[in-house]
C-alpha positions in Angstrom: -79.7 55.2 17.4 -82.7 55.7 15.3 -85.8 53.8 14.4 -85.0 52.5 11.2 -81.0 51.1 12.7 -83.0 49.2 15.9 -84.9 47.6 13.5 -82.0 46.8 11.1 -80.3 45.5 14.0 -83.3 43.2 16.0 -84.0 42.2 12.3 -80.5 41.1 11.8 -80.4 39.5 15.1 -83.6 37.8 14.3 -81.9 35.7 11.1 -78.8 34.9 13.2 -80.3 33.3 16.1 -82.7 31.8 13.8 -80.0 30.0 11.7 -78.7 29.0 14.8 -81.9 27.5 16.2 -82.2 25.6 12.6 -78.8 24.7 12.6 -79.1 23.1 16.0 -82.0 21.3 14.9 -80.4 20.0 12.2 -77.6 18.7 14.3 -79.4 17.3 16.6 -82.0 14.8 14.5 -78.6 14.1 12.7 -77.3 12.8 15.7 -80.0 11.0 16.6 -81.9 9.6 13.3 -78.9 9.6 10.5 -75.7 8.6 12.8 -76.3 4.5 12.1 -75.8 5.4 8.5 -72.0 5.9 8.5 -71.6 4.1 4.8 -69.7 1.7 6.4 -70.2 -1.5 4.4 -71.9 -4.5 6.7 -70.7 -8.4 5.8 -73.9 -10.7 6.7 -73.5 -14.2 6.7 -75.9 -16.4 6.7 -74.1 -19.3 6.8 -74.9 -20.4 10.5 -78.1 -19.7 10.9 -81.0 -22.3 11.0 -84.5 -22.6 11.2 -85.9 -23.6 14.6 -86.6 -27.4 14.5 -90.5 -27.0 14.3 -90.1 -25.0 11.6 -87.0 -27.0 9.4 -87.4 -29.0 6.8 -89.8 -28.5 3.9 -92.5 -26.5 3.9 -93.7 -23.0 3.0 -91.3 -20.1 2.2 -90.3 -19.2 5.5 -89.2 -15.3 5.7 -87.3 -14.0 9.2 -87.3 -10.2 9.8 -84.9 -9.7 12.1 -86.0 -6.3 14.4 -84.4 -4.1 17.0 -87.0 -1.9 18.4 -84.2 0.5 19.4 -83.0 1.1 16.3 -84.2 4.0 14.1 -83.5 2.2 10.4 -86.7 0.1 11.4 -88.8 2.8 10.1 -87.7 2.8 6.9 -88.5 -0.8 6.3 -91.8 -1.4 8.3 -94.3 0.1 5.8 -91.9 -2.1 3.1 -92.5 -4.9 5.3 -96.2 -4.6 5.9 -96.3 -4.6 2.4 -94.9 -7.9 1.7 -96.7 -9.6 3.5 -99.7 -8.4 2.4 -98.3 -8.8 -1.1 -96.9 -12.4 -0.7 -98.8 -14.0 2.7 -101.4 -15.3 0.8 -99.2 -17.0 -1.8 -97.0 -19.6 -0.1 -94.8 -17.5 2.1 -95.0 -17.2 6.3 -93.5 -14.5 7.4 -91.8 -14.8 11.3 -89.7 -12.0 13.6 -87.1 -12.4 15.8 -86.7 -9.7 18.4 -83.4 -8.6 19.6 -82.6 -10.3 22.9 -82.8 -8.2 25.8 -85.1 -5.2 23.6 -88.2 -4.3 24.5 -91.2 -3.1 22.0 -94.1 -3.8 20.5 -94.2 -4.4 16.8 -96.2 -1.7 15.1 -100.0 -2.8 14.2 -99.7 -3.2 10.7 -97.0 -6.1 11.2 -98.9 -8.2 14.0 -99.2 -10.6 11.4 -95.6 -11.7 11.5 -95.6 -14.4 14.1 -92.8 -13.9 16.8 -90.0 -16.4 17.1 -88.1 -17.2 20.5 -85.4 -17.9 18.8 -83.1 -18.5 16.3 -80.3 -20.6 16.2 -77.0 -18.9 14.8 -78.7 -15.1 14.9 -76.1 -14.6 17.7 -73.7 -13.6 14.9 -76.5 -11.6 13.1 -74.0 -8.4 12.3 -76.6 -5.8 12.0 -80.6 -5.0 11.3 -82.6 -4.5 10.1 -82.0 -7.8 8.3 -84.0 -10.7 6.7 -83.5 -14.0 5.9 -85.4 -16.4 3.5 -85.6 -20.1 3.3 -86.9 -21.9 0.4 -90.0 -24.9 0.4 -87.2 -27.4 0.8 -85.9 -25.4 3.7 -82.5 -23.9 2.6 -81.6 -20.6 3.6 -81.9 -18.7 0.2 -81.3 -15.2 1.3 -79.8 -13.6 4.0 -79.0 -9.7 4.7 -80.3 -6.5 4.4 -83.7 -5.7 2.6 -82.0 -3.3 0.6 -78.9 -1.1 -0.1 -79.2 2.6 0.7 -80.6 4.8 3.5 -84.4 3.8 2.7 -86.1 0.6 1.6 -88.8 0.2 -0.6 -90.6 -2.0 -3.3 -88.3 -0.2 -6.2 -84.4 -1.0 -4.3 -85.6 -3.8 -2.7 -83.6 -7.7 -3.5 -86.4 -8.9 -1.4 -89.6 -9.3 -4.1 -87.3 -10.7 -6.9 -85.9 -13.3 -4.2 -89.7 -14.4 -3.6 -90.7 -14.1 -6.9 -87.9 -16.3 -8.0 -88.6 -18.7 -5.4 -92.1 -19.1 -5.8 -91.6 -19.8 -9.6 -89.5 -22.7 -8.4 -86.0 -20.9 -8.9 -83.9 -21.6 -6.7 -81.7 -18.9 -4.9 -78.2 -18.7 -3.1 -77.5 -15.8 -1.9 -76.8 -16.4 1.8 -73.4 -14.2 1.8 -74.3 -10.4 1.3 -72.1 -6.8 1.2 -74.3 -3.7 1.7 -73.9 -0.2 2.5 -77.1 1.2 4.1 -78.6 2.1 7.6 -78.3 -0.8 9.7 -77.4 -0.7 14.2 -75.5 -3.5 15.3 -77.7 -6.4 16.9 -74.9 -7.8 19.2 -74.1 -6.2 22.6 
């Protein structure tokens, strides 16, 4: 074999066990970061939850992000989130989280403003998160579901700053019953 074929050859070797390295690496952080995205459509209904007692009844626009630490979807919605309540804290609106039962985490430092919640009474049936639910100054659930449809959220496919816009220009809202298709893990079990 001469020079110039060995170096055909290891060069040719090169490429194939670099596309498989890459395609190995693709599998694999498809496995682990896009597999809750299966485009399976996710029912929430809102329509047994409820605000704690100490927090039902009028009051302030009360907003409930729902978070599993576990689940990798988070991370598309925290720096959307951080940004909400920067964008609407000040304005009327308090902005609470309810933890998965049984997770463990910390939430991430630019959301240590929500203030946590022990509970929630009817979140038991929560299908999936990340989730949110909103409940108008008179304190009826306005919204409940995801904060947007889609792999990703952000400000531009969100249905989370009309809903408080609307609210806080004394609109009111019903829309406790949503359909979406996005990346969501399931919050029971």
């Amino acid at each position: 074999m001469n020079t110039r074929t060995l170096k055909t050859s290891c060069l040719a070797l090169g490429l194939i066990v670099g596309a498989a390295i890459l395609w190995q690496a693709y599998g694999s952080f498809q496995a682990r970061y896009l597999r809750p995205f299966d485009n399976q459509a996710t029912v929430f209904d809102g329509s047994q939850l409820q605000l704690p007692a100490a927090l039902a009844g009028p009051g302030p626009i009360r907003v409930v992000h729902f978070r599993d630490p576990a689940c990798p979807c988070n991370v598309g919605n925290q720096q959307h989130l951080a940004d909400l309540a920067g964008q609407f804290a000040g304005k009327g609106v308090k902005f609470y989280v309810l933890q998965k039962p049984g997770s463990q985490g910390r939430m991430p430092a630019d959301l240590t403003a929500l203030q946590p919640l022990a509970s929630l009474p009817g979140s038991e049936r929560l299908p999936a998160s990340p989730a949110v639910a909103i409940w108008d100054r008179q304190g009826h659930l306005a919204y409940f579901g995801p904060y947007s449809e889609g792999a990703v959220c952000n400000a531009s496919n969100s249905f989370i700053e009309p809903i408080l816009k609307a609210l806080l220009d004394g609109r009111q809202v019903q829309a406790s019953n949503t359909l979406a298709v996005g990346c969501y893990c399931p919050w029971a079990g």
